[in-house]
N, C-alpha and C positions, 0 to 999 in steps of 0.2 A: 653752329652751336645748337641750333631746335632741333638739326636731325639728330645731334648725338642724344639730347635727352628721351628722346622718342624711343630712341633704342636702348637705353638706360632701363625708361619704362618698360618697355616690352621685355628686357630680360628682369625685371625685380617680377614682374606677374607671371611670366613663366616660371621661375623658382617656387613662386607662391601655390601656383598651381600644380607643380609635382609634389609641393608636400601634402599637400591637402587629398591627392588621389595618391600620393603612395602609402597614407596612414590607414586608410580600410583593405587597399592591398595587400599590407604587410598581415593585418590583424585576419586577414582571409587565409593568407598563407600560410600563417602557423596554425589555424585552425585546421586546414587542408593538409599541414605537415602530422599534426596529431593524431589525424581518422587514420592518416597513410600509417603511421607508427603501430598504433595497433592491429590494422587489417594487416599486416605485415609480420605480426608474431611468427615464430617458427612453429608454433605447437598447435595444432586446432582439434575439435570435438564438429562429430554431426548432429545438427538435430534434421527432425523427419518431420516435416509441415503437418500439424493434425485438422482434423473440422474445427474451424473458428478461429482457427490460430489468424494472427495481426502481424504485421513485420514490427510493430511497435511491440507490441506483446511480445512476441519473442525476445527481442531486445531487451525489452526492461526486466524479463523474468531470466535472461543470460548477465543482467548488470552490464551492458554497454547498448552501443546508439545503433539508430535506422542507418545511418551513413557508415560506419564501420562495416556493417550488413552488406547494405548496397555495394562495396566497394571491393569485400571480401569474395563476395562471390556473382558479381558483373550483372547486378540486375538493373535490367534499364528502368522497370515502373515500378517502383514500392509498394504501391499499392495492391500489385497483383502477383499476387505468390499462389502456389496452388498445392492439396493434398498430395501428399507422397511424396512434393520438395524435398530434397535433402539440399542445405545450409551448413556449411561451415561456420564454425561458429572458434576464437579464439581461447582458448584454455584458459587463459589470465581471467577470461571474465567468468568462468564458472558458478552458479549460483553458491550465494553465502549459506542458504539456507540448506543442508545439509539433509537428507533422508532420514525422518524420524522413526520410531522401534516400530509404530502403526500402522495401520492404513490411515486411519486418521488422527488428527494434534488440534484439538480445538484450544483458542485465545481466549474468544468471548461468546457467551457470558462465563462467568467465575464462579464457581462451586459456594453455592452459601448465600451470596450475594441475592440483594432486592430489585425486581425489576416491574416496569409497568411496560404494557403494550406498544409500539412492536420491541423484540427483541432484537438485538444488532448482534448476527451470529459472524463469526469468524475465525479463517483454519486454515490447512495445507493437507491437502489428501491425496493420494492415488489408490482408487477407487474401479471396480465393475464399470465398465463404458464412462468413468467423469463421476457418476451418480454418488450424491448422499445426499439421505432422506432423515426429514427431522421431523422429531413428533414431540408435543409436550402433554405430560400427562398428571391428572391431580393425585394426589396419596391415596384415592380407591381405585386408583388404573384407567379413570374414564380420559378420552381424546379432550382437550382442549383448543390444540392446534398442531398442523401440520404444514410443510413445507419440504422443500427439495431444491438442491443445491448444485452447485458443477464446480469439480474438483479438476485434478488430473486423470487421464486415461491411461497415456502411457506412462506415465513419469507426476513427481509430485506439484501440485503446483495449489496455488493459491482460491481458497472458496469463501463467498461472502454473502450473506443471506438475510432475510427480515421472517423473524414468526411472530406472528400476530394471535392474540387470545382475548377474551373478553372474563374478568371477574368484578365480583361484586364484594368482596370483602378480603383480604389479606389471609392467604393458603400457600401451603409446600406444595412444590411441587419437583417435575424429575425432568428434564429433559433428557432426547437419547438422540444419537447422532450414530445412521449405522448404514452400513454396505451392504446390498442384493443384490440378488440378479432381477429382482421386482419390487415393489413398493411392495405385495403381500406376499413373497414370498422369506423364510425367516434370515434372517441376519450374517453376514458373512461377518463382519468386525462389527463391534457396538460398543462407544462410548455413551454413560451417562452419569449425570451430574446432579443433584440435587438445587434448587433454585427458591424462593420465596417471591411469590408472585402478587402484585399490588394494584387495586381498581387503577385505571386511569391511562392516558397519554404517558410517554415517556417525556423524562425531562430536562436529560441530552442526546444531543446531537451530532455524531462527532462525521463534517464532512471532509474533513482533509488533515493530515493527509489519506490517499486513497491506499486500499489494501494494495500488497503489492509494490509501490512505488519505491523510488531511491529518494536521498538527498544527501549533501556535502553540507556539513558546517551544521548552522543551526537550523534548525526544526520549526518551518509554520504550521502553527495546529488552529483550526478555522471550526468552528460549528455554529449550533444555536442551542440555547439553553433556557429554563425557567425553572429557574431554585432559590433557596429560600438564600437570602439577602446577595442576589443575584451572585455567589461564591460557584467557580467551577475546578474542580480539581485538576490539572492537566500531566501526565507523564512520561516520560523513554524507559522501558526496562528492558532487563535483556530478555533473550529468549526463555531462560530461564525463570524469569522475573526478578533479578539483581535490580534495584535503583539505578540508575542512569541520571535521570534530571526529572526535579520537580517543580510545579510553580504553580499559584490561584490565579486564575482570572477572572473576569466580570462577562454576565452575560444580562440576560431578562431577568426580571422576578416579579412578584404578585399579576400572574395567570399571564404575561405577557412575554413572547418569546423573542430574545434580540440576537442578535451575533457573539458570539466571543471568540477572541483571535490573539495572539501569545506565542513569542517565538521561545523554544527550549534548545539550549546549546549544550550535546552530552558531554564535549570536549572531548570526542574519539581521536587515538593516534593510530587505528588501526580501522580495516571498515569492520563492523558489526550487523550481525542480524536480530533486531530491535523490532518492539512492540512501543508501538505510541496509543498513547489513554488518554480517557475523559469517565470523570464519575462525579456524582452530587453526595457530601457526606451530611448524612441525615443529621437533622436538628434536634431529633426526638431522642438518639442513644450511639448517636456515633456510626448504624451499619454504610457499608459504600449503595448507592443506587443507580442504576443505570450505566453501571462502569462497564465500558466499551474497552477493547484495543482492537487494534490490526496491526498487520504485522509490514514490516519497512526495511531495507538494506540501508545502511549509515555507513557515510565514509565520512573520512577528515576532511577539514574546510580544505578547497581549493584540489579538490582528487578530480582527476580527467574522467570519472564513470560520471560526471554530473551533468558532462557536456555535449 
């Protein structure tokens, strides 16, 4: 009778134990089922490995994963891709973000809008070698500040910058974002904007999400801030600039800067290419200040580009 329960024992903790190692199995498996499903499209595009390019880069700016990658086109180390690679790449994942009429599509900053030092520039360009060169200048044409950016070369891709200036009392000013074959030589494409420019630190922050980036479902937007009764404006709009989702969150105030963090849900049933924001609305007359976007691919909650 003590051998049978012995054996009893030993098959209830064998049972125990296949279920326990066949639940990350399973959960591996249909992970593994789903890279195979899309490296397995019938339809593919090439890309052509540039200087700097990332196998994560290319991934996130094609809207699907390193392992799709990896599998689609038999690379043993991820980490080592090399110029002139050509990459299969599956069709489905195509970027959202569509070739605009320019060379350059600037986000942020916003025509009119107030800002304090540094500025949080951002865009989609294809450009002379990557290059776009930013300059700001006051209503008599003097430099205040410059800067230089990296766009796309071959193809459009995503650019994201800081210019920095220094004033002493609240002035117009132009910004100009344009294409050369040099910093001094004149302009192939030139956008410029009009801006109103204010002493001081800026006084958001907007660190996530990252230009560039995907997400499924709802939206965490992360920064830091110092505004007046620590209010921060946060939004999705489309590319356009359509509303998508709005909401206030809390950050720092009176000279102290704290975190503020706020998830936005657009309720996409389709994927979208979306600008996410951050701006402080001024206490004194209503203008926006320091309003930030960058630009995002959104899909609906639970879409396999998130995985």
């Amino acid at each position: 009778m003590k051998q049978v329960r012995l054996i009893q024992v030993a098959l209830v903790f064998t049972l125990v134990l296949s279920i326990v190692v066949a639940g990350p199995l399973h959960a591996m498996a249909v992970a593994q089922t789903a890279v195979a499903m899309q490296a397995a499209a019938a339809d593919y595009t090439t890309y052509v490995v540039q200087r700097g390019d990332t196998l994560a880069a290319i991934a996130r700016r094609f809207n699907t994963t390193v392992a799709v990658l990896v599998q689609l086109n038999n690379i043993r180390n991820p980490n080592l891709i090399y110029v002139g690679q050509r990459l299969r790449v599956p069709v489905a994942t195509l970027p959202l973000w569509g070739d605009p009429a320019t060379s350059i599509e600037l986000f942020s900053p916003l025509a009119n809008e107030r800002y304090r030092t540094p500025i949080d520039v951002n865009g989609f360009a294809h450009t002379f070698e990557g290059n776009i060169y930013l300059r700001l200048l006051d209503a008599g044409g003097n430099l205040l500040g410059e800067q230089r950016a990296r766009g796309g070369m071959t193809q459009f891709d995503f650019f994201h910058s800081y210019l920095r200036f220094e004033v002493t009392e609240e002035i117009s000013a132009t910004l100009e974002l344009y294409e050369a074959a040099a910093v001094d030589q004149p302009p192939i494409t030139k956008v410029a904007i009009p801006l109103i420019l204010e002493p001081g630190q800026r006084f958001v922050d907007l660190n996530q999400p990252t230009p560039g980036s995907k997400g499924c479902g709802p939206v965490l937007v992360q920064g830091y801030s110092n505004t007046f009764e620590a209010n921060v404006a946060v939004e999705i709009v489309s590319r356009s600039g359509a509303g998508l989702a709005f909401t206030n969150t809390l950050g720092g105030n009176f000279g102290v800067y704290r975190q503020f963090s706020t998830y936005l849900d657009p309720g996409l049933s389709t994927p979208t290419a979306a600008l996410v924001g951050a701006y402080e609305v001024s206490p004194r007359d209503g203008a926006l200040v320091d309003h930030v976007r960058v630009p995002v691919s959104l899909y609906p909650a639970g879409s396999t580009a998130c995985r």
